[in-house]
C-alpha positions in Angstrom: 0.0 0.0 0.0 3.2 2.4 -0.4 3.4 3.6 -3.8 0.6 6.0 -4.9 -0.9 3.7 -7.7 -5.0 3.0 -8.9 -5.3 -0.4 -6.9 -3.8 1.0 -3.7 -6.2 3.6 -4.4 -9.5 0.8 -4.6 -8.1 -1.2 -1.8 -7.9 1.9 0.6 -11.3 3.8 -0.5 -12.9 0.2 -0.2 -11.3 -0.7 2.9 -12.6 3.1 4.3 -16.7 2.2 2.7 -16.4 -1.7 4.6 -15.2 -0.4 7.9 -18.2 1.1 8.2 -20.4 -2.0 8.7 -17.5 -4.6 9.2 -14.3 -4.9 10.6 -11.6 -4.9 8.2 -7.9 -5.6 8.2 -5.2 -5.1 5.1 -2.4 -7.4 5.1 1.0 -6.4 3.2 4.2 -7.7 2.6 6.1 -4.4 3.2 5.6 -1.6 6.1 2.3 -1.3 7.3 2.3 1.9 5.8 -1.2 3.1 3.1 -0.5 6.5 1.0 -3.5 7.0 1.0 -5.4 8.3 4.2 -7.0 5.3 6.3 -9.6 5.5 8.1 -8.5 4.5 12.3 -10.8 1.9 12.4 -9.0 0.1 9.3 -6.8 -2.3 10.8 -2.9 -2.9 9.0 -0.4 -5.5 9.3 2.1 -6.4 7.7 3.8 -9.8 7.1 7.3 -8.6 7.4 8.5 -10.0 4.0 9.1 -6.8 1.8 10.1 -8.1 -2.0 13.4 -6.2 -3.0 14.0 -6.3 -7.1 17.1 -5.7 -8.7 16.1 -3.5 -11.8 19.4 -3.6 -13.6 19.4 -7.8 -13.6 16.3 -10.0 -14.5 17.9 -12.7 -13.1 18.7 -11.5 -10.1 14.4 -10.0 -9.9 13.0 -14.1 -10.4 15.5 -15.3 -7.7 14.1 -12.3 -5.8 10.5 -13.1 -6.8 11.0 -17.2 -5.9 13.1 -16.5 -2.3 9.8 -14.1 -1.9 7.0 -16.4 -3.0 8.5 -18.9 -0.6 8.9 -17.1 2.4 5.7 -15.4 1.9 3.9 -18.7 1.7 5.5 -19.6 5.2 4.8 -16.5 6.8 0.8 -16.5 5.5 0.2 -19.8 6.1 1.3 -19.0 9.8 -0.8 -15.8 10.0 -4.0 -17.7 8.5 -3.6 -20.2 11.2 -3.8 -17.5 13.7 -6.6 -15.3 12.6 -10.1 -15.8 11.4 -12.1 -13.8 8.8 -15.3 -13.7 7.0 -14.0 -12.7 3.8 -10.6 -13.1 1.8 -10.3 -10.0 -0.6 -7.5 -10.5 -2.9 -6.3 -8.9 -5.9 -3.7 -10.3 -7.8 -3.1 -13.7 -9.3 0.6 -14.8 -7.6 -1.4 -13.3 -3.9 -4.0 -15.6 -5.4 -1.9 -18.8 -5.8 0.2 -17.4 -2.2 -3.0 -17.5 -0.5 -4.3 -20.8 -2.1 -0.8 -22.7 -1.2 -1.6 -21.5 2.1 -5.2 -22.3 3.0 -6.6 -23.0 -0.3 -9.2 -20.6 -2.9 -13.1 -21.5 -1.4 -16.0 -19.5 -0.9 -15.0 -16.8 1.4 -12.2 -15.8 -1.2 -13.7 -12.5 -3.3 -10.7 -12.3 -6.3 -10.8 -8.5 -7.6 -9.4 -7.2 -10.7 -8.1 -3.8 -11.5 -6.0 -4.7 -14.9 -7.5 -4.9 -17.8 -7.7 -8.4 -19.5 -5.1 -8.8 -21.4 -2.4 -7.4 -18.7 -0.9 -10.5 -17.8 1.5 -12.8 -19.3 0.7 -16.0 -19.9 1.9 -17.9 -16.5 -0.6 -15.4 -14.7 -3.0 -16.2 -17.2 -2.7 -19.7 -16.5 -3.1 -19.2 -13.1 -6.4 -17.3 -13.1 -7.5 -19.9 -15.1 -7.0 -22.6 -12.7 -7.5 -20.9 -9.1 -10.0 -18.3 -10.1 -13.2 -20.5 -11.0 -12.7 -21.7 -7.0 -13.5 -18.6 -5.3 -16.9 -17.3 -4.4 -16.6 -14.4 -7.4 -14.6 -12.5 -9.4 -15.0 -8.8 -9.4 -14.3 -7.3 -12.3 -15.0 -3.3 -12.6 -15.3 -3.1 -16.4 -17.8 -3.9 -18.7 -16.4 -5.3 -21.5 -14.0 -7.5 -19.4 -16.5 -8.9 -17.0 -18.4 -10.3 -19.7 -15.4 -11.6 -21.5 -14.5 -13.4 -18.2 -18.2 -14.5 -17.8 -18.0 -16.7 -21.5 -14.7 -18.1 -20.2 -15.9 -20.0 -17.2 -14.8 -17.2 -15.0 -17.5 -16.4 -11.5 -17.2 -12.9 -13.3 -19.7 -9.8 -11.5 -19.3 -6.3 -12.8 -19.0 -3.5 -9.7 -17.1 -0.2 -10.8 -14.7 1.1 -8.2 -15.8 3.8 -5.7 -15.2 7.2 -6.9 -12.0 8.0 -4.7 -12.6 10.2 -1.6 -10.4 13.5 -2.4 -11.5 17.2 -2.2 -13.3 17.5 -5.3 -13.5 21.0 -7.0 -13.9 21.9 -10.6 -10.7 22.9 -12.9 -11.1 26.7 -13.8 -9.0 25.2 -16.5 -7.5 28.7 -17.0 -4.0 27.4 -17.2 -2.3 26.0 -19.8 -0.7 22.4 -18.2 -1.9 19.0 -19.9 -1.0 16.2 -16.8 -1.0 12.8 -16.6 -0.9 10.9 -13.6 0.5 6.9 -13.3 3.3 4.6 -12.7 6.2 5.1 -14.8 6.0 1.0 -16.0 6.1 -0.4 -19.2 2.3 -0.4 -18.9 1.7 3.1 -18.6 3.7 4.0 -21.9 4.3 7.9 -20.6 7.7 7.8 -23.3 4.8 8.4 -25.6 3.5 12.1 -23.9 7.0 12.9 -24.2 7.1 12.1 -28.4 3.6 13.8 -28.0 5.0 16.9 -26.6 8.2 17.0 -28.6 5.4 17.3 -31.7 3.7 19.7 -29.8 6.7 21.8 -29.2 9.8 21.3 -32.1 6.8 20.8 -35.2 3.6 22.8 -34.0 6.0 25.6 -31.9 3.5 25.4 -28.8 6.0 26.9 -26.6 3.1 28.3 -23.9 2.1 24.9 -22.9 3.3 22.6 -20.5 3.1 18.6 -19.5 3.2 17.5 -16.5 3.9 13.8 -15.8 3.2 13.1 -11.9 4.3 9.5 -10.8 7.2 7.4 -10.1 8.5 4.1 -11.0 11.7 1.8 -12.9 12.0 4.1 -16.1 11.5 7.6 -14.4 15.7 8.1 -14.8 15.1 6.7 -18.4 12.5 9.8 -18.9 14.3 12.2 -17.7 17.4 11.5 -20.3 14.3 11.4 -23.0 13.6 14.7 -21.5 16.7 16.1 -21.4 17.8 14.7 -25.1 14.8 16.2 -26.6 15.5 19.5 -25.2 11.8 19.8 -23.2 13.0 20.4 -19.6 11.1 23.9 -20.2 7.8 22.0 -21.2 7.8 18.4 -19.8 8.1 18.0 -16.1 8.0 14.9 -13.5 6.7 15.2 -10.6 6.2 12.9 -7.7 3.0 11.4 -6.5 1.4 13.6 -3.5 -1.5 12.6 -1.0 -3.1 16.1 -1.6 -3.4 14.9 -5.7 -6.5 17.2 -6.1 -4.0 20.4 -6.3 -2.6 19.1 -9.2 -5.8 18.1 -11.4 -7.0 21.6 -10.0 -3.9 23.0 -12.1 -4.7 21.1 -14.9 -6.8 21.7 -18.3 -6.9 18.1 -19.9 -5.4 15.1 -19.3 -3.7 12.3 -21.4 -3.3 8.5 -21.2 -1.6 6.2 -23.2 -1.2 3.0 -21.4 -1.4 -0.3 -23.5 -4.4 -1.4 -20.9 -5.8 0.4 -18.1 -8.5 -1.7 -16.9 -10.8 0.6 -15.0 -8.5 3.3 -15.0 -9.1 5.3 -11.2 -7.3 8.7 -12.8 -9.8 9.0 -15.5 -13.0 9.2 -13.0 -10.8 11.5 -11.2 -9.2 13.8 -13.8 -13.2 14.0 -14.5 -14.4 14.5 -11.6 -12.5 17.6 -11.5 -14.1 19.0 -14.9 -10.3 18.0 -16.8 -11.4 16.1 -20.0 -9.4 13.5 -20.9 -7.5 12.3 -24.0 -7.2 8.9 -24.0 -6.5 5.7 -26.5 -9.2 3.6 -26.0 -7.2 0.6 -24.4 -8.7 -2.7 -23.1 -11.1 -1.5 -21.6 -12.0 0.9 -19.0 -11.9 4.3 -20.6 -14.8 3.4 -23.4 -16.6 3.0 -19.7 -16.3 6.2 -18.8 -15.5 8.6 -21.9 -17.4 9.6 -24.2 -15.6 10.1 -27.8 -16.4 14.0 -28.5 -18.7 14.8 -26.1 -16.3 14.8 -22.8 -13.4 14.0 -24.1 -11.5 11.8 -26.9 -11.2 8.5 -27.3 -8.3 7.4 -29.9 -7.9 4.7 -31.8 -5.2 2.5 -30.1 -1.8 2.7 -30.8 -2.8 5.4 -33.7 -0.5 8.7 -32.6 -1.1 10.3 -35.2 -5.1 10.6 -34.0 -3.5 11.4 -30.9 -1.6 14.5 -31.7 -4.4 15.6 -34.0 -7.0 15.3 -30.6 -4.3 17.1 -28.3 -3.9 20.0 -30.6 -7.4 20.3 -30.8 -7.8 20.2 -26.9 -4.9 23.4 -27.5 -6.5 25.8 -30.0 -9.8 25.0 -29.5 -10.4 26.6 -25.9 -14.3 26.3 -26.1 -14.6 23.1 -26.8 -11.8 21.7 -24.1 -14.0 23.8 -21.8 -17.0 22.6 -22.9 -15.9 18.8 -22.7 -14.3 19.7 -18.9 -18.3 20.9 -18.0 -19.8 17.4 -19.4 -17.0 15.7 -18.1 -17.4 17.3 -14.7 -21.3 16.3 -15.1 -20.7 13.0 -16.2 -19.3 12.5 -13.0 -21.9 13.5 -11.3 -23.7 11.0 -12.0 -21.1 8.1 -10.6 -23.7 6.4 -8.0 -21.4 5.4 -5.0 -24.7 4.3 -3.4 -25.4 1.9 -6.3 -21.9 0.0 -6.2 -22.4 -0.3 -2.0 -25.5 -1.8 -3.2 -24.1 -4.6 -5.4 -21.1 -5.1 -2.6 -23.8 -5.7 0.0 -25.4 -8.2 -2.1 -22.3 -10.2 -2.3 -21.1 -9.6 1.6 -24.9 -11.0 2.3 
């Protein structure tokens, strides 16, 4: 629960909604430390056996990963034996196979998803397809993938995250910074908003403009030097992930993603929850659940940059329309019904 990312995002604002009717506890491997704010009656542990990767040796990372899988194993198994709950949330497929070496996948296991479905290689793949038809559901919070799961044999329910629980306060979206928020991983593709923004600077001459990239992660050094090589320290800056996150989508006119899948993708419903629309290519498959193409916001065909630069500039020199997609974005959002998703989580806590 230490790095700033979407799932420790769900796992804290869901862990904050249960507490109120239910005791709840999150277990980690690391410090018993959440980035985001807890509420006191959320209970943390932690099972002392922090994973440590290498990132300039792959082989040295899977030694890590096995010595960790191992010991982790051990050290739940002994916990488990120890403590008693109602309900086993977990939400990834090697916690999944951890926890089934340890006490075994039944009924009281609720398997989450935040991914979208085609984010794993194929041993996690494998995996899911083996352990997850064992537990009492799978909750998936897209549309498209929940029924994909469903026709595989999967115990697939759709229930969308929780809107996250920040300070929520329209954009005046009087300044002119584009920002993207994420994890600088392979998944999250940001090298692409910095060719974006070299376009956008060195071919269109843009030079009022800034991007802002918040986030950290393995290829944030890598970025930098792309940064730096390209000549755009004046136009493209990094910055760290904050707890008070709402000051920087306040600061913000539109936002970009360009992740090769996003599953339900927390920083979209956030960016519009602040009236920031959002350009976005339409990866597998949350965005399409929450965008819609030319009314508050764009939606690009994947992979096609060209489409992409065409939809920035336009978010640039059109002003009235980028506001205009921030006030139906900021509507849109409106309408997220925190009430309803409760609703379908009580159905399945009984």
């Amino acid at each position: 629960m230490t790095p700033a990312g979407g799932i420790e995002r769900v796992i804290a604002t869901l862990a904050n909604k249960f507490c109120e009717f239910m005791d709840v506890t999150i277990l980690v491997k690391d410090k018993a430390y959440s980035h985001y704010q807890l509420d006191s009656r959320v209970k943390m542990e932690s099972l002392d056996n922090e994973i440590r990767f290498d990132l300039n040796s792959r082989f040295n990372r899977v030694k890590e990963a096995g010595r960790n899988f191992i010991s982790s194993k051990r050290k739940l198994r002994k916990y488990l034996s120890n403590e008693e709950f109602d309900y086993y949330y977990i939400a990834h497929p090697l916690n999944a196979l951890e926890f089934h070496l340890a006490r075994g996948i039944n009924n009281q296991v609720i398997l989450t998803e935040h991914g979208g479905i085609d984010a794993y290689n194929q041993v996690y793949k494998k995996l899911k397809t083996w352990l997850y038809p064992k537990a009492k559901v799978y909750v998936v919070p897209t549309k498209t993938d929940s029924k994909l799961y469903k026709e595989l044999g999967f115990p697939s329910v759709y229930i969308p995250h929780f809107k996250s629980k920040i300070r929520y306060s329209k954009s005046m979206q009087n300044k002119k910074i584009a920002i993207s928020i994420g994890r600088m991983t392979e998944a999250k593709r940001q090298w692409i908003l910095i060719d974006l923004w070299d376009k956008i600077i060195h071919d269109h001459k843009i030079l009022d403009w800034q991007l802002h990239i918040v986030g950290d992660g393995n290829l944030k050094e890598e970025y930098l030097k792309k940064i730096e090589k390209l000549q755009l320290e004046k136009y493209v800056k990094i910055l760290l992930p904050r707890q008070d996150v709402e000051n920087y989508y306040k600061e913000a006119s539109f936002f970009l993603l360009t992740s090769k899948s996003e599953g339900f993708g927390m920083v979209i419903l956030e960016a519009m929850s602040f009236g920031v629309p959002c350009v976005s290519y339409d990866c597998p498959s949350g965005p399409r659940d929450m965008i819609t193409n030319n009314v508050d916001g764009f939606l690009v065909e994947m992979d096609n940059f060209e489409e992409l630069e065409k939809s920035t500039l336009k978010m640039i020199n059109n002003h009235e329309k980028m506001i205009a997609f921030g006030n139906q974005a900021f509507l849109t959002s409106k309408k997220w019904d925190d009430d309803s998703v409760l609703a379908e989580w009580n159905k399945l806590l009984n």
